[in-house]
Residue frames relative to the residue before (quaternion, step in Angstrom):
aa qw qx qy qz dx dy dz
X 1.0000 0.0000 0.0000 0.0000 0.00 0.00 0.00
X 0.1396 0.8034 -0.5785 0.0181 3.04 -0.75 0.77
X 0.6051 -0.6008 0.5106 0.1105 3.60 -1.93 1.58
X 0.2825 0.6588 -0.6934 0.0729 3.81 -0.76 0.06
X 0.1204 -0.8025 0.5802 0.0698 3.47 -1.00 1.50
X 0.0776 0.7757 -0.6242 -0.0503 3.88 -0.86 0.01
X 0.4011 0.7191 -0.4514 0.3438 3.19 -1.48 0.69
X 0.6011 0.6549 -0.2801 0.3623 2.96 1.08 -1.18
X 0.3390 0.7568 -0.5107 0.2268 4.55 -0.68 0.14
X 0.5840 -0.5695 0.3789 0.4370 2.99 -1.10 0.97
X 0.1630 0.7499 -0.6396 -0.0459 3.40 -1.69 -0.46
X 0.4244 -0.7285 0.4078 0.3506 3.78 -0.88 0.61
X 0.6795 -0.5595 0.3216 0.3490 2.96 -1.61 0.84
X 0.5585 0.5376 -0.3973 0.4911 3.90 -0.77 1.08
X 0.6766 0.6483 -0.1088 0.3317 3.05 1.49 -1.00
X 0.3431 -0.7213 0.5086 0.3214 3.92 -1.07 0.28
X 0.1690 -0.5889 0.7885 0.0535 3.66 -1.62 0.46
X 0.2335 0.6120 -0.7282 -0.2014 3.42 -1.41 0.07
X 0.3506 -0.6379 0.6797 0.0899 3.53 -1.62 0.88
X 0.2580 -0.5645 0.7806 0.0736 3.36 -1.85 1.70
X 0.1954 -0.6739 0.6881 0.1853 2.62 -1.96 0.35
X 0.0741 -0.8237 0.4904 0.2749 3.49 0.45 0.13
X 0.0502 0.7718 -0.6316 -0.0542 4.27 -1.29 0.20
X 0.1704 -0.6322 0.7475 -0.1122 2.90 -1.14 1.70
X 0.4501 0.6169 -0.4810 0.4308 3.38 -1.73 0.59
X 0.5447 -0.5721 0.3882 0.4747 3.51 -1.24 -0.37
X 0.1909 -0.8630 0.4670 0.0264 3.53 0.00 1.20
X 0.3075 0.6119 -0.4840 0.5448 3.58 1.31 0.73
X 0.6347 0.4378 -0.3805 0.5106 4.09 0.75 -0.44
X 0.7765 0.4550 -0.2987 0.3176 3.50 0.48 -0.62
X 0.0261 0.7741 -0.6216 -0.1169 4.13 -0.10 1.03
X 0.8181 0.1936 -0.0933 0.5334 3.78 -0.34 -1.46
X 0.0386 -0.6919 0.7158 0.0866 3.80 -1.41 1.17
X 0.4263 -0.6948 0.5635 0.1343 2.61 -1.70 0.39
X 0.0154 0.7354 -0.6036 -0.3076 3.80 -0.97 -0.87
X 0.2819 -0.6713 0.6709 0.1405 3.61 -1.07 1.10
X 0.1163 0.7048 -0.6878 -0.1288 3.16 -2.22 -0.36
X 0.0713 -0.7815 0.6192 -0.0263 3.26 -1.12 0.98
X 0.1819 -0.6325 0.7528 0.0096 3.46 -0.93 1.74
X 0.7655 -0.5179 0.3475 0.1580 2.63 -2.12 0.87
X 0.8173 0.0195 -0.1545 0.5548 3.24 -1.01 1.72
X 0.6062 0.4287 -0.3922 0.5431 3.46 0.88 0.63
X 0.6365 -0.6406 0.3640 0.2280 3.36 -1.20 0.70
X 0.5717 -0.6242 0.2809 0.4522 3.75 -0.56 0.29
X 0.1742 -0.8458 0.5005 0.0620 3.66 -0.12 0.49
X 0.4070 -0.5865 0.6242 0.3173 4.12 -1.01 1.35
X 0.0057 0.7077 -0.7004 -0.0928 3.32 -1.74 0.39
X 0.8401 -0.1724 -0.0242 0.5138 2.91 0.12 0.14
X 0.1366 0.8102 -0.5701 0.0000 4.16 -1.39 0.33
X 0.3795 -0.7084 0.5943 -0.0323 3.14 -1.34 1.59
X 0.2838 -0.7882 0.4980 0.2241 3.68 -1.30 0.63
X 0.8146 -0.4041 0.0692 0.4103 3.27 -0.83 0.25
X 0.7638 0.2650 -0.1939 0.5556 3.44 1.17 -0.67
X 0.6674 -0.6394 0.1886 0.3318 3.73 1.03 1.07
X 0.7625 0.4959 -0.3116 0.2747 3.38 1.05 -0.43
X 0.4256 0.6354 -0.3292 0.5538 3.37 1.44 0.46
X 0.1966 0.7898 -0.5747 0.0851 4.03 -0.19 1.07
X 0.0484 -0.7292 0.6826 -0.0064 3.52 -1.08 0.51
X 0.0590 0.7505 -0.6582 0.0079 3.57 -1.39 1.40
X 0.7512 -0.3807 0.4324 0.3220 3.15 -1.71 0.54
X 0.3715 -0.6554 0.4965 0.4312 3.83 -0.58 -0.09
X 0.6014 0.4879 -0.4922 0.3974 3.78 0.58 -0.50
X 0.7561 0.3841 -0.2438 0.4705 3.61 0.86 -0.62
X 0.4687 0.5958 -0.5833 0.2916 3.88 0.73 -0.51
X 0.7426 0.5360 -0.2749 0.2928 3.30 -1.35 0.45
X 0.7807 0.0969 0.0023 0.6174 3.55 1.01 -1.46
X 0.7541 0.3119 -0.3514 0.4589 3.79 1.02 0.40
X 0.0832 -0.8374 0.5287 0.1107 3.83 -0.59 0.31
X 0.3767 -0.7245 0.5499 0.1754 3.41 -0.64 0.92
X 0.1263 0.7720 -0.6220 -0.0343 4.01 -0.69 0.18
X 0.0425 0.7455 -0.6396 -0.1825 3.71 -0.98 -0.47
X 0.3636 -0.5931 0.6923 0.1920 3.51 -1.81 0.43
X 0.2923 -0.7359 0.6004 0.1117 3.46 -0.38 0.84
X 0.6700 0.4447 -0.3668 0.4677 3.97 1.07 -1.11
X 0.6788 0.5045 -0.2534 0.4695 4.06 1.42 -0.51
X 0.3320 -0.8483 0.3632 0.1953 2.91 1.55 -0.35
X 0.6207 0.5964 -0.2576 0.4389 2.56 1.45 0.83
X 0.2520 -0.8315 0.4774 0.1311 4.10 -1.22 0.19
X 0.0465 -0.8360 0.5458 0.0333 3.15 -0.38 1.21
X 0.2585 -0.6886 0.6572 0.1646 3.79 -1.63 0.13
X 0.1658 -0.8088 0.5521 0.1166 3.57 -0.42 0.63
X 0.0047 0.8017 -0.5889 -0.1018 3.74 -0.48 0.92
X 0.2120 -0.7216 0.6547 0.0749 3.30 -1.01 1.45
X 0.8374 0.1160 -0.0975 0.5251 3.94 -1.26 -0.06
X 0.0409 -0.7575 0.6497 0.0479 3.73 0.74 0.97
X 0.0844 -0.6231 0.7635 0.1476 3.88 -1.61 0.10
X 0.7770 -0.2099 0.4874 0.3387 3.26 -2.16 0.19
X 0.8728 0.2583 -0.2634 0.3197 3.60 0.00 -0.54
X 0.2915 0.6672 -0.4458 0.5208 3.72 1.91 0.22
X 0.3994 0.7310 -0.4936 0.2501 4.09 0.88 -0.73
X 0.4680 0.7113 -0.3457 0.3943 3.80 -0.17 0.50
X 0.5240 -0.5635 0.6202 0.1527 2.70 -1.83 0.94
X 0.0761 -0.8058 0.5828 0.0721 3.78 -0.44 1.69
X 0.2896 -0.6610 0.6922 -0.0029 3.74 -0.58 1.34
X 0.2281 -0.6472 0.7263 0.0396 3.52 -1.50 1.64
X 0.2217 0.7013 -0.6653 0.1281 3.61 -1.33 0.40
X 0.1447 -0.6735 0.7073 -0.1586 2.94 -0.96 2.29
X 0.0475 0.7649 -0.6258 0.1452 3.87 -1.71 0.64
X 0.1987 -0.5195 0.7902 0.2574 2.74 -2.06 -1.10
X 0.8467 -0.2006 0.3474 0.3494 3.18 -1.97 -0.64
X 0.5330 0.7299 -0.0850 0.4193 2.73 1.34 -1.61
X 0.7045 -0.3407 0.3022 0.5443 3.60 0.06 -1.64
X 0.2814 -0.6998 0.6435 0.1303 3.45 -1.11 0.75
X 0.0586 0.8515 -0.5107 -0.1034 3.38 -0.97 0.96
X 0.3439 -0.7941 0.4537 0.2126 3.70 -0.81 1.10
X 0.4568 -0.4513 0.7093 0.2907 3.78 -1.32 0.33
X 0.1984 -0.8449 0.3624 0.3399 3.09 -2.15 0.05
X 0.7543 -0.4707 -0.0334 0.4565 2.75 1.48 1.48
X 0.1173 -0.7026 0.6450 0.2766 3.79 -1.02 0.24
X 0.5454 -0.5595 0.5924 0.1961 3.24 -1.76 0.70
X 0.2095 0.7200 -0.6591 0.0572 3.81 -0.71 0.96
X 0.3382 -0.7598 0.5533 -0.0461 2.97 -1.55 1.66
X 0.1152 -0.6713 0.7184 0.1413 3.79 -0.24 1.24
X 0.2065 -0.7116 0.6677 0.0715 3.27 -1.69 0.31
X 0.1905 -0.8268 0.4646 0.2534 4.12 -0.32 0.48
């Protein structure tokens, strides 16, 4: 299995991003994804995660509200919409789809809020 994110660019704070994940590979392993992010000197951090058949979302609280996770299972693919980005959204966002079994990670796109 294999992750390949894009999307990721600077943009000012107020602003929209939307992030693909794309998965290739044997995508029968992969049910609930996720999206991480890790800003400098700070720890990775869950943002948001979806189950296998999309209708199950969970967000972070800094983000509930102005991002939405979704995914196309026939595109094979996972996306994160960031609405009213701020300065603190800055970060390296880090896909990672699985099971019990194995978790696999992407190696991230770089998105830059600016104020």
């Amino acid at each position: 299995v294999q992750l390949v994110e894009s999307g990721g660019d600077s943009v000012q704070a107020g602003g929209s991003l939307r992030l693909s994940c794309a998965i290739s590979g044997d995508t029968d392993s992969i049910n609930g994804m996720r999206w991480y992010r890790e800003a400098p000197g700070k720890q990775r951090e869950l943002v948001a995660r979806i189950d296998k058949g999309g209708r199950d979302t969970r967000y972070a609280d800094s983000v509930k509200g102005r991002f939405t996770i979704s995914r196309d299972n026939s595109a094979r693919s996972l996306y994160l919409q960031m609405n009213n980005s701020q300065p603190e959204d800055t970060a390296a966002y880090y896909c990672m789809g699985g099971s019990e079994v194995a978790w696999y990670w992407g190696l991230g796109t770089q998105v830059i809020v600016s104020s």
